[in-house]
Structure formats: C-alpha cells, structure tokens
MISENU-288216 format. One record per atom (N, C-alpha, C): residue number from 1; x, y, z; residue in one letter; atom name. Coordinates in steps of 0.2 Angstrom, whole numbers, plus 5000, padded with zeros to 4 digits. Example, Ala and Ser with C-alpha at 12.3 -4.5 7.8 and 13.67 -1.06 7.14 Angstrom:
2
LUMGU  num    px    py    pz  residu  atome
LUMGU    1  5066  4972  5039       A      N
LUMGU    1  5062  4978  5039       A     CA
LUMGU    1  5066  4984  5039       A      C
LUMGU    2  5064  4989  5035       S      N
LUMGU    2  5068  4995  5036       S     CA
LUMGU    2  5064  5000  5039       S      C
# end
This chain:
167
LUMGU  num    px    py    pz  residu  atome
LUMGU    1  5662  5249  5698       X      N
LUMGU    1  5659  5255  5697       X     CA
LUMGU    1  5655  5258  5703       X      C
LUMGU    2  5654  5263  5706       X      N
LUMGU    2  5653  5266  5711       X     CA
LUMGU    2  5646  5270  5710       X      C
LUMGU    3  5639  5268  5713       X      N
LUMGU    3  5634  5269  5712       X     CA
LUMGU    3  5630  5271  5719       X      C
LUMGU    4  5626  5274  5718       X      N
LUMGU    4  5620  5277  5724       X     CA
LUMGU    4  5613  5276  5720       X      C
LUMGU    5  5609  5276  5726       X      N
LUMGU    5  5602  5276  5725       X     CA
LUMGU    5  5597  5279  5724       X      C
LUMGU    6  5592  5280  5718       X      N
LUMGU    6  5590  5284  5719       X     CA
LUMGU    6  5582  5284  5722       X      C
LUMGU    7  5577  5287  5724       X      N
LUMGU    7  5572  5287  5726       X     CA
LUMGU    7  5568  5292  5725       X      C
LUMGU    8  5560  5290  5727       X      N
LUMGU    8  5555  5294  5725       X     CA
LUMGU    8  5551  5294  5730       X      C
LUMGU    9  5547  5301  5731       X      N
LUMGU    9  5541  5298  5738       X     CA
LUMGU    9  5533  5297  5734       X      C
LUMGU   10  5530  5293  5737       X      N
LUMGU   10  5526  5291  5735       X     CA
LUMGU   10  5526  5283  5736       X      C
LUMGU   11  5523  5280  5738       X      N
LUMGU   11  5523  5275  5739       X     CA
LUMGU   11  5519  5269  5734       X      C
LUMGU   12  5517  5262  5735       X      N
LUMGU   12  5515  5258  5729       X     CA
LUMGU   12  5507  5260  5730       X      C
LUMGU   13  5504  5261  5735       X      N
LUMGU   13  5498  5263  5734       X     CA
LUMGU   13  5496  5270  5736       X      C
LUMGU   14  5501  5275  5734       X      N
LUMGU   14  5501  5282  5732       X     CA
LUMGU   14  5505  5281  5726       X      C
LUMGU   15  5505  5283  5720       X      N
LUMGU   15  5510  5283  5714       X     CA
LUMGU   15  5512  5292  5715       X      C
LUMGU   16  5521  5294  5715       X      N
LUMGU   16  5524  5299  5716       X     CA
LUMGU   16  5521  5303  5709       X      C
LUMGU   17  5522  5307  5712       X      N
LUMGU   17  5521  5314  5704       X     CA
LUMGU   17  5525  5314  5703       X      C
LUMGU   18  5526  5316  5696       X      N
LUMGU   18  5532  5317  5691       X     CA
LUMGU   18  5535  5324  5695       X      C
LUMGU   19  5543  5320  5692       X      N
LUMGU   19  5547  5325  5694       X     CA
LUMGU   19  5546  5333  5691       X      C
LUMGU   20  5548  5339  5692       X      N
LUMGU   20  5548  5344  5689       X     CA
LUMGU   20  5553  5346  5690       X      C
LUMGU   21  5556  5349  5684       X      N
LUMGU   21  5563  5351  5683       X     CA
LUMGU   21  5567  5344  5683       X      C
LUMGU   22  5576  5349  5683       X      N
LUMGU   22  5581  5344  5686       X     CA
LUMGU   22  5580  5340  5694       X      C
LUMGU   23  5584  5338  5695       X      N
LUMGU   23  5583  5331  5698       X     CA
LUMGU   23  5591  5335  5703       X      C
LUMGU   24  5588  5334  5710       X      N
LUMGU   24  5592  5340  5716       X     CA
LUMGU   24  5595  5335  5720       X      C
LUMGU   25  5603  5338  5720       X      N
LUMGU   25  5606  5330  5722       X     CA
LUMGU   25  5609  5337  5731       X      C
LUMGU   26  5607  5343  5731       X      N
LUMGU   26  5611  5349  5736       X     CA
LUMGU   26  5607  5354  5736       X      C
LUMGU   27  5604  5356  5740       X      N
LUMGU   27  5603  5366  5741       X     CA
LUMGU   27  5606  5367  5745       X      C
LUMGU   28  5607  5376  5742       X      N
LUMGU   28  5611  5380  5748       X     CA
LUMGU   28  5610  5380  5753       X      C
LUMGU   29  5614  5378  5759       X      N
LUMGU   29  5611  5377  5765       X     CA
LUMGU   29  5613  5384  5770       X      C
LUMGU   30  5606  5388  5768       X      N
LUMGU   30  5605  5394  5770       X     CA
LUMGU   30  5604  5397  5780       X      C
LUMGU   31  5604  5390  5780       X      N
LUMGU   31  5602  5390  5788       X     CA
LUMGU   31  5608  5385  5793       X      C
LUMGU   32  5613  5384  5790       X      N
LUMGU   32  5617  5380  5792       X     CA
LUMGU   32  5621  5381  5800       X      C
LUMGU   33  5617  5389  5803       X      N
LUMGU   33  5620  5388  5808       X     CA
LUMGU   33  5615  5386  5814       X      C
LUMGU   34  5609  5384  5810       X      N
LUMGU   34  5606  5383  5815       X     CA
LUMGU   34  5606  5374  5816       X      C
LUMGU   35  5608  5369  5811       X      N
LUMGU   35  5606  5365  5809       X     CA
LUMGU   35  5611  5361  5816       X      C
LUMGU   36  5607  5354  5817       X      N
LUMGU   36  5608  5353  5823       X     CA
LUMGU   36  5614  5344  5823       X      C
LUMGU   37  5620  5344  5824       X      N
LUMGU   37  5624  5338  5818       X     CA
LUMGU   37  5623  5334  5826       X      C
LUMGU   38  5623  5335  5831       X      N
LUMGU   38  5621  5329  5834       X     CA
LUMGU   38  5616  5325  5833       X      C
LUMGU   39  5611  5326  5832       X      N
LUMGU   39  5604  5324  5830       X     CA
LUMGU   39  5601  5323  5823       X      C
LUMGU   40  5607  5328  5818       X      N
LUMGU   40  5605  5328  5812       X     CA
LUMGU   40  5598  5328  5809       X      C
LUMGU   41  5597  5328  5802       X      N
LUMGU   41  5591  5329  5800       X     CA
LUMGU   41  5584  5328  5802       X      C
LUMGU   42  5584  5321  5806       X      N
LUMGU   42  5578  5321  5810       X     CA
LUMGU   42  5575  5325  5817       X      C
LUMGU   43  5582  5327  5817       X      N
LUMGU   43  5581  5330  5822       X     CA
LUMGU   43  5580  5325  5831       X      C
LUMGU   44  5579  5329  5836       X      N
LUMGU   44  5578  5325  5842       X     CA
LUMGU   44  5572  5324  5841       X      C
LUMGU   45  5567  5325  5837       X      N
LUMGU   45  5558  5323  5840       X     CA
LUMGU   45  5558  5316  5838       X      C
LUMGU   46  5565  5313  5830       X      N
LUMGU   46  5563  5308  5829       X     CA
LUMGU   46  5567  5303  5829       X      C
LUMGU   47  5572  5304  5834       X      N
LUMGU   47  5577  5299  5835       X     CA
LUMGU   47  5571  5293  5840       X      C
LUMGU   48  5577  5287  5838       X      N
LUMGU   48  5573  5279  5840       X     CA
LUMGU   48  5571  5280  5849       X      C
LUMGU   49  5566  5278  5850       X      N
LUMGU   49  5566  5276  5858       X     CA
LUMGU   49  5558  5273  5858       X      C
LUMGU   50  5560  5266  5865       X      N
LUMGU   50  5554  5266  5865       X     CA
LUMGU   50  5558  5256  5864       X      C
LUMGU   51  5553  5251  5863       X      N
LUMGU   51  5555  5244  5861       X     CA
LUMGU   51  5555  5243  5856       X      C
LUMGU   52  5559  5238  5852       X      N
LUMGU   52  5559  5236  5846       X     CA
LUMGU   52  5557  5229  5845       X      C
LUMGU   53  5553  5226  5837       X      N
LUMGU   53  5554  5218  5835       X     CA
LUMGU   53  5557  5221  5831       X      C
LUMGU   54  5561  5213  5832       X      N
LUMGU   54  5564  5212  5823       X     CA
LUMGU   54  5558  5209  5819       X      C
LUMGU   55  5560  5213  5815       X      N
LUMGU   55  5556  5212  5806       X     CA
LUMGU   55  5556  5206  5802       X      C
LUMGU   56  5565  5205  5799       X      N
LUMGU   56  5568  5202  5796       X     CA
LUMGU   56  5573  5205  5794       X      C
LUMGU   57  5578  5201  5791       X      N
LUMGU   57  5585  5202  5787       X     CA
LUMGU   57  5585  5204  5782       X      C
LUMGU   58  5590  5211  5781       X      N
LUMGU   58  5591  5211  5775       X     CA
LUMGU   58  5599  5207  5772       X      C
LUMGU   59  5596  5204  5766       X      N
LUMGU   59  5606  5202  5766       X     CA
LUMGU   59  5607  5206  5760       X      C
LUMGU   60  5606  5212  5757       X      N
LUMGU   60  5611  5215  5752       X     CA
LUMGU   60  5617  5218  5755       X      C
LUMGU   61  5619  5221  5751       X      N
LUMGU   61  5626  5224  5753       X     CA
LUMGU   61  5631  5220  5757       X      C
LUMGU   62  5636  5224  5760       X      N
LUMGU   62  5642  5220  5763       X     CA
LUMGU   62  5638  5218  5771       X      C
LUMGU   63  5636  5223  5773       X      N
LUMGU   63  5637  5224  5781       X     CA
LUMGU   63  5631  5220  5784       X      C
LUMGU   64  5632  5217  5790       X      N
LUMGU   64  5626  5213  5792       X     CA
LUMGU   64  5619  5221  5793       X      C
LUMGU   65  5613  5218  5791       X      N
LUMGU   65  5608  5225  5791       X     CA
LUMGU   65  5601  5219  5795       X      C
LUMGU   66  5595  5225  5798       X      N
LUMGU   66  5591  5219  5799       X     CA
LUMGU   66  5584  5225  5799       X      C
LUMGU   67  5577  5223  5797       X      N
LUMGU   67  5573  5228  5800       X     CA
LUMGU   67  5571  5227  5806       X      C
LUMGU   68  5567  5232  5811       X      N
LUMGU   68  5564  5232  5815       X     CA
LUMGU   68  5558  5237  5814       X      C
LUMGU   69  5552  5237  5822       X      N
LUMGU   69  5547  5241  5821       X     CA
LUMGU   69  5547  5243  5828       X      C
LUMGU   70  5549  5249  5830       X      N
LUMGU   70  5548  5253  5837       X     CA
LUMGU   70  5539  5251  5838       X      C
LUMGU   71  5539  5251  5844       X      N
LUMGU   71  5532  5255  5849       X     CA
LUMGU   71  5527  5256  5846       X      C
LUMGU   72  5532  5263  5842       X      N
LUMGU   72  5527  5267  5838       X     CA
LUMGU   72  5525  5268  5831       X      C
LUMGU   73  5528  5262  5830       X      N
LUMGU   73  5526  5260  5824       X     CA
LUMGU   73  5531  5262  5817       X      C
LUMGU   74  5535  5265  5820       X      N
LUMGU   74  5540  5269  5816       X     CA
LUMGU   74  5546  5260  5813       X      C
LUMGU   75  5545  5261  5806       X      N
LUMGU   75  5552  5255  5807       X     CA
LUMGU   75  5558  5259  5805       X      C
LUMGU   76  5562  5254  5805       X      N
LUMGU   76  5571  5257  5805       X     CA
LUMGU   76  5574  5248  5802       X      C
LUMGU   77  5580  5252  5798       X      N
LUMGU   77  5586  5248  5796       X     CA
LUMGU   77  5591  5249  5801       X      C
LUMGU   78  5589  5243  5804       X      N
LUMGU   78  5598  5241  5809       X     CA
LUMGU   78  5604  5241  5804       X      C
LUMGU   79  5609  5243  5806       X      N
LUMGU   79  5615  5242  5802       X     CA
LUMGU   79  5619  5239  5808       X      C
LUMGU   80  5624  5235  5807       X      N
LUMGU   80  5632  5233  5814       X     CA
LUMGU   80  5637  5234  5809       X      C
LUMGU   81  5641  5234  5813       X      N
LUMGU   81  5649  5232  5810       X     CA
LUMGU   81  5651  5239  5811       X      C
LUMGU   82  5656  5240  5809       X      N
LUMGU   82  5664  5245  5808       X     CA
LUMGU   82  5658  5251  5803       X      C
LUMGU   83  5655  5251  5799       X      N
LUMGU   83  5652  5256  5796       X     CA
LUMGU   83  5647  5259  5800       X      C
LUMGU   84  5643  5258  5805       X      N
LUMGU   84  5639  5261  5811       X     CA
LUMGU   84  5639  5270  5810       X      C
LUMGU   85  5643  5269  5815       X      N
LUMGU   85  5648  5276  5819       X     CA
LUMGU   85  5649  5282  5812       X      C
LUMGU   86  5655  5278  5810       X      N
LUMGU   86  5656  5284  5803       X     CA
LUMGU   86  5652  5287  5801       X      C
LUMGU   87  5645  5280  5799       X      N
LUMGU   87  5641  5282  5791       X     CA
LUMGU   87  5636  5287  5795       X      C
LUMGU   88  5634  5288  5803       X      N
LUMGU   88  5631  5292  5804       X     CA
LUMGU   88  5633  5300  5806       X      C
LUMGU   89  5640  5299  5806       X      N
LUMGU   89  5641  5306  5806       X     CA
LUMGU   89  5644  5308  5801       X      C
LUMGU   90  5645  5306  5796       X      N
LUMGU   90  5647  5308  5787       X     CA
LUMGU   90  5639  5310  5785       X      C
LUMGU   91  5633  5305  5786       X      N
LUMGU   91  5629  5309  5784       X     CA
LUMGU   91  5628  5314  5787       X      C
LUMGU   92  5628  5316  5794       X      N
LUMGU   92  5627  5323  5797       X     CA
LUMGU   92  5629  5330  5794       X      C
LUMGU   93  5637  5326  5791       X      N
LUMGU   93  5641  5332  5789       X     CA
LUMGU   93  5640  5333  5783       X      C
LUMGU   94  5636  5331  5778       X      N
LUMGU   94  5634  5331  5771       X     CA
LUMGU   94  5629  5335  5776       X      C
LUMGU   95  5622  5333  5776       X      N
LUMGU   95  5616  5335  5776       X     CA
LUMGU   95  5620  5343  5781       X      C
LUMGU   96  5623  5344  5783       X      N
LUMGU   96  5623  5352  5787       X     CA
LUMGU   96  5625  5355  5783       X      C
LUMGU   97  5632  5354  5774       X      N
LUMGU   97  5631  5357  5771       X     CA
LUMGU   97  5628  5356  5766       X      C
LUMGU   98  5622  5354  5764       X      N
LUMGU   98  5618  5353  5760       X     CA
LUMGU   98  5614  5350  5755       X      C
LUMGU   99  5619  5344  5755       X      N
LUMGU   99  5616  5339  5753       X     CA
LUMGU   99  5608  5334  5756       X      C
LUMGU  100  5605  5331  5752       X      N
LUMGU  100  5602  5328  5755       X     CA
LUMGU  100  5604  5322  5759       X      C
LUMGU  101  5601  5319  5767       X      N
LUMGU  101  5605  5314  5771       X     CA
LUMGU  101  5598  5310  5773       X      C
LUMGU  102  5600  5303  5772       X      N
LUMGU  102  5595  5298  5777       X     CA
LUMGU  102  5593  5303  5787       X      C
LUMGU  103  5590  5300  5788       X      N
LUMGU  103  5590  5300  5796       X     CA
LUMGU  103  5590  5294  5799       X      C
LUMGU  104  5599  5295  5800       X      N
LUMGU  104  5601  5291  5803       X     CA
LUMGU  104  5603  5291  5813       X      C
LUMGU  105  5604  5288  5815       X      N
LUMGU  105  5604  5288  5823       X     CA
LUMGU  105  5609  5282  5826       X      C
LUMGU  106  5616  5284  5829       X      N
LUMGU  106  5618  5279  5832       X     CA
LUMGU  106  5619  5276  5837       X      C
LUMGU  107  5615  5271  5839       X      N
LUMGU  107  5615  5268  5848       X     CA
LUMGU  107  5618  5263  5848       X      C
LUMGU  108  5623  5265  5854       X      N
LUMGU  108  5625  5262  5856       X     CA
LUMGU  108  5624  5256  5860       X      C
LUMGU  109  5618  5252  5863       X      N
LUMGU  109  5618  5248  5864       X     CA
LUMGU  109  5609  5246  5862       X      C
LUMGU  110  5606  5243  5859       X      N
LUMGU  110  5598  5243  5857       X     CA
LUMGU  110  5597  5234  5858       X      C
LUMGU  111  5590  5234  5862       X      N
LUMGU  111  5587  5228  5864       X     CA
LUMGU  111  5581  5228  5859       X      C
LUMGU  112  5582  5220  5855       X      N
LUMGU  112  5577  5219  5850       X     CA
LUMGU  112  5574  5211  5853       X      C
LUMGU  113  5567  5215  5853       X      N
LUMGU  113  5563  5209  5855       X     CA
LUMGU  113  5562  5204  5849       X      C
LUMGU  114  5561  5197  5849       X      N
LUMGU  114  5559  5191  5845       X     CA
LUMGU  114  5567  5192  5841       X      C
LUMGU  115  5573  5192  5841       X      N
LUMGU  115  5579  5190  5836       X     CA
LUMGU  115  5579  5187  5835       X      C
LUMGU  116  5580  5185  5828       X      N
LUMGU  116  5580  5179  5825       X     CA
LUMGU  116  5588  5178  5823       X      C
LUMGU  117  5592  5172  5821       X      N
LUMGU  117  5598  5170  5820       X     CA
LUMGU  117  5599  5173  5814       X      C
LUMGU  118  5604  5178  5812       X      N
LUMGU  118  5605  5182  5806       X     CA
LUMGU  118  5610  5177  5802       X      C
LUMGU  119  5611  5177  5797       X      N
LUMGU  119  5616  5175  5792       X     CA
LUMGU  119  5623  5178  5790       X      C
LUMGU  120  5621  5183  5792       X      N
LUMGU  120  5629  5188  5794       X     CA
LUMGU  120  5628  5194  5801       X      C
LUMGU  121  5631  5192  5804       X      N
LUMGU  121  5634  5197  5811       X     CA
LUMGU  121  5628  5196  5818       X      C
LUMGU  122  5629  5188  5817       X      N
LUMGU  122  5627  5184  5822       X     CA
LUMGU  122  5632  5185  5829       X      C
LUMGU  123  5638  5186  5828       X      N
LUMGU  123  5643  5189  5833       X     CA
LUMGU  123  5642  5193  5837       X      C
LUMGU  124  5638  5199  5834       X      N
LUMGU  124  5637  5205  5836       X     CA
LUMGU  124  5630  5206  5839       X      C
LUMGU  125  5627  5199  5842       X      N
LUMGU  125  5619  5200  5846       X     CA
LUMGU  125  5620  5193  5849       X      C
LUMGU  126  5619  5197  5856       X      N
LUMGU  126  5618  5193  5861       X     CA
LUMGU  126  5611  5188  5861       X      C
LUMGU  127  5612  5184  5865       X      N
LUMGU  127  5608  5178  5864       X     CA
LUMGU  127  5599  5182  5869       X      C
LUMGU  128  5601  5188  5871       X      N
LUMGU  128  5595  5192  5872       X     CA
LUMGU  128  5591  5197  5869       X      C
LUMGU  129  5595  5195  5863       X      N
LUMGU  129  5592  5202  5856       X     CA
LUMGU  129  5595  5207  5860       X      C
LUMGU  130  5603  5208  5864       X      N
LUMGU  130  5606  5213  5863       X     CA
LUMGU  130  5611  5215  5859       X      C
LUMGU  131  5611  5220  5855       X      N
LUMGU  131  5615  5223  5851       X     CA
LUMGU  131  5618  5230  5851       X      C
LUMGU  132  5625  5229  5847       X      N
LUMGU  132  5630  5235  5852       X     CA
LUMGU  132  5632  5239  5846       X      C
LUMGU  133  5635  5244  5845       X      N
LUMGU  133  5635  5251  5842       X     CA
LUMGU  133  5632  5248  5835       X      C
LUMGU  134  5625  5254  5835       X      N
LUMGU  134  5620  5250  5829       X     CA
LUMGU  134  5617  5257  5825       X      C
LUMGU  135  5620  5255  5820       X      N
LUMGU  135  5614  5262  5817       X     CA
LUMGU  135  5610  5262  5815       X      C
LUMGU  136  5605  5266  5817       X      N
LUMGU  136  5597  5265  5814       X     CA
LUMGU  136  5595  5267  5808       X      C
LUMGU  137  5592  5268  5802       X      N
LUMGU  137  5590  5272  5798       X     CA
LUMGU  137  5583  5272  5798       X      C
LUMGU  138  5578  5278  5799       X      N
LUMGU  138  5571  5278  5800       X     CA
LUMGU  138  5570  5277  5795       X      C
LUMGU  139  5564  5272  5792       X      N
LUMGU  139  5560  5272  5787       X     CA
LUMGU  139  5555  5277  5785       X      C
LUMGU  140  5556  5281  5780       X      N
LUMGU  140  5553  5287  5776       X     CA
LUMGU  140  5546  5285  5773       X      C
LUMGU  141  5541  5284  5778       X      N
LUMGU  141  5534  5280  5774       X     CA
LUMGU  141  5533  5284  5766       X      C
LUMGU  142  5532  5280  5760       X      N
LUMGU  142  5530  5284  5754       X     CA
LUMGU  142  5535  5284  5750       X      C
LUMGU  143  5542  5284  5756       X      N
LUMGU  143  5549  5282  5749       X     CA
LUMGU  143  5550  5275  5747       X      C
LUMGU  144  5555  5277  5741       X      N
LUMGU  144  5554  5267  5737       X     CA
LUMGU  144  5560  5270  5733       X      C
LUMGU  145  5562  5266  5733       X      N
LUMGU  145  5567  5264  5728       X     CA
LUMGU  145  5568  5264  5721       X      C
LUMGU  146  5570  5269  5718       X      N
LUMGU  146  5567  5269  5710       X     CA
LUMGU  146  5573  5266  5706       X      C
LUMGU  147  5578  5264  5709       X      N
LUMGU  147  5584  5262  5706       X     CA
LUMGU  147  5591  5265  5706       X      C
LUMGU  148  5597  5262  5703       X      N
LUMGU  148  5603  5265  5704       X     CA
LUMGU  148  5607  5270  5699       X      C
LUMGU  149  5610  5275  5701       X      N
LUMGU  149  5614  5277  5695       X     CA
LUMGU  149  5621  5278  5698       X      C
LUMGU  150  5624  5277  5692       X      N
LUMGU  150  5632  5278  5693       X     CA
LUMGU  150  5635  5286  5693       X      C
LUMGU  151  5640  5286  5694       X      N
LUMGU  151  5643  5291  5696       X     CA
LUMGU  151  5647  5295  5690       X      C
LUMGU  152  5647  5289  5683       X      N
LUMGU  152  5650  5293  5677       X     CA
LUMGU  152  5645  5294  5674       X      C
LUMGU  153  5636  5293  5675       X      N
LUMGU  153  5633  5295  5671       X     CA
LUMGU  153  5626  5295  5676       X      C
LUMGU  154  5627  5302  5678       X      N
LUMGU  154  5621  5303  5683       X     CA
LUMGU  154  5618  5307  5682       X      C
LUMGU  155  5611  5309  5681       X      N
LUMGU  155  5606  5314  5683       X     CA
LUMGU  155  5610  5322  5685       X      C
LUMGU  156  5614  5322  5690       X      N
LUMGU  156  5617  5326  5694       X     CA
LUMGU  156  5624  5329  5691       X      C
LUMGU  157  5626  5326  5683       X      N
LUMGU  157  5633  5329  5681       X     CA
LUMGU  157  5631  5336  5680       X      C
LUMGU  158  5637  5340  5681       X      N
LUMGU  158  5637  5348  5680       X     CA
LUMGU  158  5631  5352  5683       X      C
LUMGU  159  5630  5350  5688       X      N
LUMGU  159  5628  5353  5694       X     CA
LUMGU  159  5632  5354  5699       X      C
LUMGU  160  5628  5360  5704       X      N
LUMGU  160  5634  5364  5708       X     CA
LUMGU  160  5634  5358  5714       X      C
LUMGU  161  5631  5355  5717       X      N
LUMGU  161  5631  5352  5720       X     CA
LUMGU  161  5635  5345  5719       X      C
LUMGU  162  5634  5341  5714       X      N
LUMGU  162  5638  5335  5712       X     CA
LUMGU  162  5648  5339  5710       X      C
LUMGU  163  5647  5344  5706       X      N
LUMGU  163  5653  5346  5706       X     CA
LUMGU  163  5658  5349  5712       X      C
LUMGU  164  5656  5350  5718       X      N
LUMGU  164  5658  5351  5726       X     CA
LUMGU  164  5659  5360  5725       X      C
LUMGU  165  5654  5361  5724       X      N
LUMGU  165  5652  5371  5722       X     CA
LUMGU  165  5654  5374  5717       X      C
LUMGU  166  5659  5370  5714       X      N
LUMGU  166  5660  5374  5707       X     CA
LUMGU  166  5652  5374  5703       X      C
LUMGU  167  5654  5382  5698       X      N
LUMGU  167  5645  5383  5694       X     CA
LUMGU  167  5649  5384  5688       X      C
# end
C-alpha cells in the first residue's frame, strides 16, 4: 500500500492550531514563472553551506539517511544512494507546479565532521566523513510528524490537486 506523510507546524513545546477547513495537498501556482527549479523552494538564501556534525542515523526506510547540524545551526536529513539526484529534482518539479515540496538540496560532495560507522551506506563515506552525491533535506523547526495516510483513502480524494487538475 502506497503511503505519504503527513505533518503539522507547530512543535512539542508549541502545540499547532487546529486545522481550518480542508486539508491542501496543491495551490494554483500563480507565480510559476518566476519560481526558481534550481534552488527550488528554499530558495538560494537557504541552501546548506558552511560545516557540518553528524547527529545520528536514521534507519527507517530503504536508503541509508543520517542527521547533521550546519554552523548555523540549521539541521538537515542526509539522504545517499541512487535516490539523491532524482528525489531532488522531482520535488523541484511538483513544488514549481504547485504542490507542496520539502527543501531539498543536492551536493555533490559534503564533509561531515565526527561520522560515525552507519549501519547502511558505510560504502559511501570515506574514512574522513567524505560523502559524495548527498541530499540534504532542511529541518522545518516547528514541523512533526502527525502520521501516515494512504493513497486509497486520503484527506486529499476529490480534490483538484490529488486528482492531477481535474475539478
């Protein structure tokens, strides 16, 4: 069964406000000519730079992932493998026509101070915390995790957006 995630902003010591209305899986993306698909929705102000530590591992899903914490305080989900590349520019291409998109970033090469031996895709990090085509996903302070829903019975049926623009 084929499922996505959903989330809320608000954090554990901020509790989110209740939704009002339906629940927005698309807006019409009325500015589309100016939206920017190399840098996508964060834009250039908020792409990664700067040093990184590793956090810790995450083992869900298939693909080796791992956290870190830039400089600036900013953390991020490392993703490796063969999904990298793709998943950040498929999200690019949703979010430019109007879908909502993580802000993701893909570097090609990213040095992580303190790495520790991962459980999956120890291949793919040098014995100097180098790491080669990596995706980054920024952490959204305030967003959490409220759960999964499926795709045969989603919040989102018979809307124009989940229907691919049919109204």
């Amino acid at each position: 069964m084929l499922a996505s995630r959903a989330f809320r902003a608000g954090g554990k010591s901020e509790p989110a406000a209740a939704p009002e209305g339906p629940p927005v899986l698309w807006r019409d993306p009325v500015d589309i000519e100016t939206r920017d698909l190399y840098y996508g929705p964060g834009g250039k102000a908020h792409q990664p730079n700067g040093s990184f530590k590793f956090l810790n591992e995450d083992v869900a899903g298939t693909s080796p992932k791992f956290e870190i914490i830039g400089e600036d305080g900013i953390k991020w989900k490392a993703k490796l493998g063969l999904e990298a590349r793709p998943e950040t520019v498929a999200s690019r291409l949703l979010w430019a026509v109007g879908y909502f998109a993580n802000e993701n970033y893909f570097v090609p090469i990213l040095h992580v101070e303190n790495m520790r031996h991962l459980h999956r895709g120890n291949k793919d990090v040098s014995h100097d915390g180098t790491v080669h085509n990596v995706r980054l996903k920024r952490h959204v302070k305030g967003q959490e995790k409220i759960g999964d829903w499926s795709w045969q019975n989603c919040p989102f049926a018979g809307t124009r957006g989940f229907d691919g623009g049919n109204e």
